[in-house]
N, C-alpha and C positions, 0 to 999 in steps of 0.2 A: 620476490615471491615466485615461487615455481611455476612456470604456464603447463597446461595440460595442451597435450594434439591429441586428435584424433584423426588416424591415419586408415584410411581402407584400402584393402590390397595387401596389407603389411607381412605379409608370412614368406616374403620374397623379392627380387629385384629391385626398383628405386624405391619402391615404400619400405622395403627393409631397411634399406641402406638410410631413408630418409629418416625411422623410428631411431637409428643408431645414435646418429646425429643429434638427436632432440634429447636423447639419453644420455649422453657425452654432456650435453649442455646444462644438465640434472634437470629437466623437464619430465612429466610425467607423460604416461602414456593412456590411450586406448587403442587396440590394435584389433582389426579387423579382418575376417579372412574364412574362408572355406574352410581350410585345414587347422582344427584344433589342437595336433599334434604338434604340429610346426610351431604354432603360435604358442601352446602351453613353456616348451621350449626355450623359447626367445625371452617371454616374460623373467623364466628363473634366471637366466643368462643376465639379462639385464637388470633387474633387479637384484643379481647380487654384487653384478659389478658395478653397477652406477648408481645404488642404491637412493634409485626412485623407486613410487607405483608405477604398474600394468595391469590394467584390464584388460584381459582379454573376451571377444565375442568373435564367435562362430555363426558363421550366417551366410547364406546366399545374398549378393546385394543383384541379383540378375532376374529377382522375380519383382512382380507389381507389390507394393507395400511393404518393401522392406527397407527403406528410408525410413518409414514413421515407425515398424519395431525397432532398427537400431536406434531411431529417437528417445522411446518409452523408457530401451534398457539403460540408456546412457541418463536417463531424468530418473531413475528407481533406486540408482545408485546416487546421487547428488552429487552428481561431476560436471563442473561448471569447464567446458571445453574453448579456452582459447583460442585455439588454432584448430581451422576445421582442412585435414588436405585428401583431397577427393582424387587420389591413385589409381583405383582399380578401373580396371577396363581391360580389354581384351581387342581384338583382329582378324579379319577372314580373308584370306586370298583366294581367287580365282573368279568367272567369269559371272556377272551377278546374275544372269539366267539359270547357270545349273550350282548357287552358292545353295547351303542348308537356310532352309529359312528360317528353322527353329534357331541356328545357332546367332545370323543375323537381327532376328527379333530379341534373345536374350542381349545380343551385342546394345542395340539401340537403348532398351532398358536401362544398361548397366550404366555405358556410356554416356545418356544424356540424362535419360528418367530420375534414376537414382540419385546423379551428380547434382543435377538443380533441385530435388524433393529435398537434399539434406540439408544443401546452402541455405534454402527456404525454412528448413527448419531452426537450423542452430540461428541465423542471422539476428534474429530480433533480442535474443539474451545478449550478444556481441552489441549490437547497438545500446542497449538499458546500461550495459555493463563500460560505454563508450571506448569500447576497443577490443581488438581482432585481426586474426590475418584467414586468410583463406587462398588455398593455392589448389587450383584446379588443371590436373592434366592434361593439355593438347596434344600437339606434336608438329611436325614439318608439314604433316598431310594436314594441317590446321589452315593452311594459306592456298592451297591449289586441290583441283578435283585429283583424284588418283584410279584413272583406271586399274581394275582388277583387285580396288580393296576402296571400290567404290563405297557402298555404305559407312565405312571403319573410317574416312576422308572425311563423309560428309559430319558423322558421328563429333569429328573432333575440330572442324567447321565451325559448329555451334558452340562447342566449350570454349573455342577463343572468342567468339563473337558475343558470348552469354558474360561471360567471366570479364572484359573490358568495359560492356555497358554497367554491370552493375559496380563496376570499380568506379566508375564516373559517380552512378547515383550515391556510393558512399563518403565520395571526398568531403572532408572536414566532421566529417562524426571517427575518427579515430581508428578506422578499418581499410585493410585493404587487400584486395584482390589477385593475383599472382596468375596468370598461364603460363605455366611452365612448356614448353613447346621442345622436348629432344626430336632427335633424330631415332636412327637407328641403337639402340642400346644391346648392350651382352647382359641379356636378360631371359626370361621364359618366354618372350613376347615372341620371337620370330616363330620357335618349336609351336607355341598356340593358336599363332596365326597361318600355318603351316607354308611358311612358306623359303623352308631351309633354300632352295635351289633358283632363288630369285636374284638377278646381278648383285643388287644391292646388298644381300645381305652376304656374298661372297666376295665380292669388291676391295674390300679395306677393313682393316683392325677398328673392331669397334668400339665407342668407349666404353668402359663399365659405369655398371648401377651405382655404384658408390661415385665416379668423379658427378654422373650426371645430378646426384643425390645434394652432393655439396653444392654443385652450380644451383641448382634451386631452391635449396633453404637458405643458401644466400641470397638468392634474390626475392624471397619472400619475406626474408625478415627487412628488406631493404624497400622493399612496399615496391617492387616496378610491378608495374603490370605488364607484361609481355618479356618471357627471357627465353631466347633460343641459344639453345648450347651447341658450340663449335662455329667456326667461322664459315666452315662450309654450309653450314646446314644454314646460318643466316644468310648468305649468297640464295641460296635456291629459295630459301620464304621469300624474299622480295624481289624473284624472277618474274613474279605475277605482273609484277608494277612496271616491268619494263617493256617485255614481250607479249605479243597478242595471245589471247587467252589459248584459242586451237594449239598453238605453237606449245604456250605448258602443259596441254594435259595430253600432246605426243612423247615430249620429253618427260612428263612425270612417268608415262608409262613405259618409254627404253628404259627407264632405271631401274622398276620393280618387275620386268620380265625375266623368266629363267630364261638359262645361261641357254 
C-alpha cells in the first residue's frame, strides 16, 4: 500500500530532492512551501511521471500557528500521513549583537516552534495507526556551539536532542525518529543564510541536495536515529567528545569565518 510524506520546505534543495525520491518509490505526497508556483509545478511533474497524488499547500510555516493550520488542511482533506519530514528551516550569519531580530525570531519559530508543534501533532494518528517514520532536520552545528550562526546552532541543538529523546519514548510502538544531520549542502541554504564568503562555504565541492537526499531517506526508512552525511562531517560532530569545549567553538568558528 502507498505511504503518504508530508515534506515541508519541499519547493527546493533536500525536500525536493527528498519528495523525488518518495515519488520514484510511488509514495504519495503533500508538499509544503512558500512558493505556490514552484510547487504547483512539481506536483504535475510528478504526478505525471510517477503517477502518484500531490497535494500541494502554500503557507508560511515561520509564523505562530501555522503547525495547527497545516494540521486542519492536511485532516479536511482525509490524508492519513505516514511519514511526517520536518525540512524547512533556514540560517543567519553574523555577529548575534547587530543579527535582524526579526529574521532570528522567525528563524526559532520555524526551526524549533513549527518542527515540534507538527511532530506533536501528526504523532498520535502514527501511534493509533501503530506505525510511522518521522525525520527531522539538524545539521553538523547540531553537536557544537557555532559562533557567528549562533542562534541557527543552538536552533538545530534542539532538533537532535528533541528528535532522539522522543525516538527513545517511541521504541516498540512501530515508529521512528530520524535526525538527519548534513553538513554543508549545494543548496539555497548558504544564499539565505547569507553567508556566500565564509571559509566553509568556499573550501571544498559540496555535496548536492539530491546525494544528501538519498543518504537520508535511507536512513529514515532504515529507523537510525542520528545520520551524519560524509565522513568529514561525522569527524567534526564528535570533536566535541574529544576536545575541551573552548577549543570547539574556536575551531567551529575558523571554519565559518570569511575568507
Amino acid at each position: 500500500m502507498s505511504k503518504t510524506a508530508l515534506i515541508t520546505g519541499a519547493s527546493g534543495g533536500i525536500g525536493l530532492e527528498l519528495a523525488r525520491i518518495h515519488a520514484q518509490n510511488g509514495g504519495n505526497l503533500v508538499l509544503v512551501a512558500r512558493n505556490k508556483i514552484k510547487l504547483d509545478a512539481i506536483k504535475s511533474e510528478f504526478e505525471s511521471k510517477y503517477h502518484i497524488t500531490v497535494l500541494v499547500i502554500s503557507m508560511d510555516l515561520a509564523v505562530t500557528d501555522a503547525a495547527r493550520e497545516l494540521f486542519d488542511a492536511v485532516q479536511k482533506q482525509n490524508i492519513k500521513v505516514d511519514y511526517l519530514i520536518n525540512n524547512a528551516g533556514f540560517g543567519d550569519y553574523g555577529l548575534f549583537a547587530e543579527t535582524d531580530w526579526e529574521k532570528e525570531s522567525r528563524m526559532i519559530q520555524l526551526n524549533i516552534a513549527t518542527l515540534t508543534h507538527l511532530t506533536r501533532l501528526f504523532l498520535p494518528e502514527m501511534i493509533h495507526n501503530g506505525g510511522g517514520k518521522i525525520m527531522n532536520l539538524g545539521s553538523t552545528a547540531s553537536f557544537q556551539p557555532l559562533p557567528l550562526m549562533a542562534v541557527y546552532a543552538a536552533t538545530k541543538a534542539f532538533v537532535l536532542s528533541f528528535s532522539e529523546a522522543i525516538n527513545n519514548e517511541l521504541a516498540g510502538k512501530g515508529i521512528t525518529v530520524s535526525a538527519l544531520c548534513p553538513g554543508l549542502t549545494e543548496s539555497g541554504f548558504v544564499d539565505a543564510a547569507a553567508m556566500n564568503q565564509s571559509k566553509m562555504a568556499n573550501s571544498k565541492k559540496l555535496p548536492t541536495s539530491q546525494e544528501v537526499a538519498e543518504f537520508g531517506y535511507n536512513a529514515m526508512m532504515e529507523g537510525k536515529a542520528v545520520a551524519i552525511h560524509g565522513f568529514k562531517n561525522k569527524t567534526l560532530a564528535n570533536l566535541g567528545k574529544l576536545a575541551p569545549r573552548s577549543l570547539v567553538v574556536k575551531m567551529s568558528r575558523s571554519f565559518i569565518e570569511f575568507k
